[in-house]
Backbone as numpy.savetxt, mean C-alpha at the origin, in Angstrom:
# Nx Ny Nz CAx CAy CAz Cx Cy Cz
-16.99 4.12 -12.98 -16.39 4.20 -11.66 -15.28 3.15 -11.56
-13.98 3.72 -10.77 -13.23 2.37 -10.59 -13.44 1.70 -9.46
-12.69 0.69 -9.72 -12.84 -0.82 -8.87 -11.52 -0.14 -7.52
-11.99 -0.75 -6.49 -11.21 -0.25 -5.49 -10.97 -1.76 -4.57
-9.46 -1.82 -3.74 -9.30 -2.65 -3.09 -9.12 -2.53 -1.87
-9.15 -3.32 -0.89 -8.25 -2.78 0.81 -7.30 -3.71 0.24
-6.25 -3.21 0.63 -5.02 -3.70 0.97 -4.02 -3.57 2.51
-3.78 -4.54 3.04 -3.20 -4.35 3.91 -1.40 -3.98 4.20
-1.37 -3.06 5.17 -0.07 -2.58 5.76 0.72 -3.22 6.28
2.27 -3.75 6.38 2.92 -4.39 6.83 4.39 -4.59 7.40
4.53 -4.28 8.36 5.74 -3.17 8.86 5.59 -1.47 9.33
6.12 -1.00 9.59 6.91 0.12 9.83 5.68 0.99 11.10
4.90 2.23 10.97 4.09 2.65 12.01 3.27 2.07 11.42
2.74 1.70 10.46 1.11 1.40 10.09 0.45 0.03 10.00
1.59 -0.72 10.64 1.21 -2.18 10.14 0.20 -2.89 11.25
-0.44 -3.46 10.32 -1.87 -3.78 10.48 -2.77 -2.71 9.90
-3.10 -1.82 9.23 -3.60 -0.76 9.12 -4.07 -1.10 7.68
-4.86 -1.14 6.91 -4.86 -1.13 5.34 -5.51 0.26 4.57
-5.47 -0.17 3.59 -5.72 1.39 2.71 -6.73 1.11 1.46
-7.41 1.57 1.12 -7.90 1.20 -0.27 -7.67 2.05 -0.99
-7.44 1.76 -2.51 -6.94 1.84 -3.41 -7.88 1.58 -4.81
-7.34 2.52 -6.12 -7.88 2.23 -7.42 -6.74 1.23 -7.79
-7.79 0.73 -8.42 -6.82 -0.70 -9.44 -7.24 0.10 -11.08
-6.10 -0.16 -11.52 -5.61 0.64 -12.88 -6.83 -0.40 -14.06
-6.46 0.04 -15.16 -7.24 -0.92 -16.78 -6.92 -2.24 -16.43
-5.64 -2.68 -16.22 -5.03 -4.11 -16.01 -5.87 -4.53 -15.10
-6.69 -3.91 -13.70 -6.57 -4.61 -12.23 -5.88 -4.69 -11.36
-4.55 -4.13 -11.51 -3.74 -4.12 -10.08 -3.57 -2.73 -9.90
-3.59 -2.67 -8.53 -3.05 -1.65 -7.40 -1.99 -1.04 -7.86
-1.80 0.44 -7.50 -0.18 1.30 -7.50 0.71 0.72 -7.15
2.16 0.43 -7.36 3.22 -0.46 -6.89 3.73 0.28 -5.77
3.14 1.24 -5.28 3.72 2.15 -4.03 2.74 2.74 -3.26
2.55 2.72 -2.30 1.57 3.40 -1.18 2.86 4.50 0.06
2.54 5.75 -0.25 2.70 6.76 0.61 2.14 6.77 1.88
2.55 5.94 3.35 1.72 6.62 4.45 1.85 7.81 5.09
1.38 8.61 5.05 1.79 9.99 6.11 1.34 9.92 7.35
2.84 9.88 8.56 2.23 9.76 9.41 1.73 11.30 10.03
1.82 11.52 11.55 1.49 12.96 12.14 1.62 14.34 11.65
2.96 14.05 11.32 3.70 15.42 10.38 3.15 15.51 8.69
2.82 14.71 8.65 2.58 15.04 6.73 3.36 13.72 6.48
3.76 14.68 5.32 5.14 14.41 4.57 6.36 13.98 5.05
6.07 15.14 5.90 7.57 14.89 6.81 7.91 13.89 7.54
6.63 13.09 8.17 6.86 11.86 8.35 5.87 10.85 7.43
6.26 10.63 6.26 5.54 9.46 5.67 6.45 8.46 5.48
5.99 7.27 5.17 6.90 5.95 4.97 6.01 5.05 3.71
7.17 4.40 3.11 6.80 4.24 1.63 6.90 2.58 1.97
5.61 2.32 1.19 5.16 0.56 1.19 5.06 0.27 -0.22
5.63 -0.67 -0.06 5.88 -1.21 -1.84 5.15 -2.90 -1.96
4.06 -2.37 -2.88 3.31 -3.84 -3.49 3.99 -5.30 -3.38
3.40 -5.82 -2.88 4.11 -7.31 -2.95 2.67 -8.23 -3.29
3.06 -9.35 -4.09 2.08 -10.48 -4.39 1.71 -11.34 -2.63
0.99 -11.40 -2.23 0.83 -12.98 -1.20 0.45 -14.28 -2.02
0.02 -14.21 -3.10 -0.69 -15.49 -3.54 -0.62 -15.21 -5.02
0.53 -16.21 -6.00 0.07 -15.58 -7.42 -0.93 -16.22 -8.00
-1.49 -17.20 -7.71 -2.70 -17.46 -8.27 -4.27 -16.42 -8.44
-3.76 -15.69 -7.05 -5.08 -14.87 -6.95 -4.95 -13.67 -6.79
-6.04 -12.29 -6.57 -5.54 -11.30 -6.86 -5.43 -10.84 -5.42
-4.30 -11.42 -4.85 -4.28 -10.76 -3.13 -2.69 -10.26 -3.22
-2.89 -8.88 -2.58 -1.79 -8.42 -2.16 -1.69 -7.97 -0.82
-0.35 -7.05 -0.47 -0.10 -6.29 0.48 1.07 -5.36 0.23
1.05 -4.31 0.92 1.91 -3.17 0.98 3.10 -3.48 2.11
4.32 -3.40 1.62 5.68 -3.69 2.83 6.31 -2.93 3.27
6.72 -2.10 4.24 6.97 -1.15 4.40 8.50 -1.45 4.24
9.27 -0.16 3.63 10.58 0.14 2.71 11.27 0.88 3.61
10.56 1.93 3.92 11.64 3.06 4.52 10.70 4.12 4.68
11.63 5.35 5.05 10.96 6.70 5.44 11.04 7.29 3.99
10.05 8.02 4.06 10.12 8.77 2.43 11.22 10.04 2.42
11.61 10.44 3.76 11.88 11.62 3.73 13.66 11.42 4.08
């Protein structure tokens, strides 16, 4: 079974909101999180991995833009 994280949301509609996630062979998270908001797709917005702490394994998702 994989190892799963919450990660938290930061910016755009979802912030404050977190998501959990598989962490890959290495241990880290996807470098991209898709939110979909109401519409789907049509409204999702793309959060891109960022470190908070490099000593430890804490991250968060930043919100980038609209996917669409």
């Amino acid at each position: 079974m994989a190892s799963t994280v919450e990660i938290p949301l930061v910016g755009g509609a979802a912030d404050g909101q977190t998501v959990t996630v598989e962490l890959d062979s290495n241990g880290r998270p996807p470098l991209t999180h898709h939110h979909l908001g109401d519409g789907g797709l049509a409204e999702a917005e793309i959060y891109e991995l960022e470190t908070v702490e490099a000593t430890t394994d804490r991250w968060r998702y930043c919100w980038r833009g609209r996917a669409v």
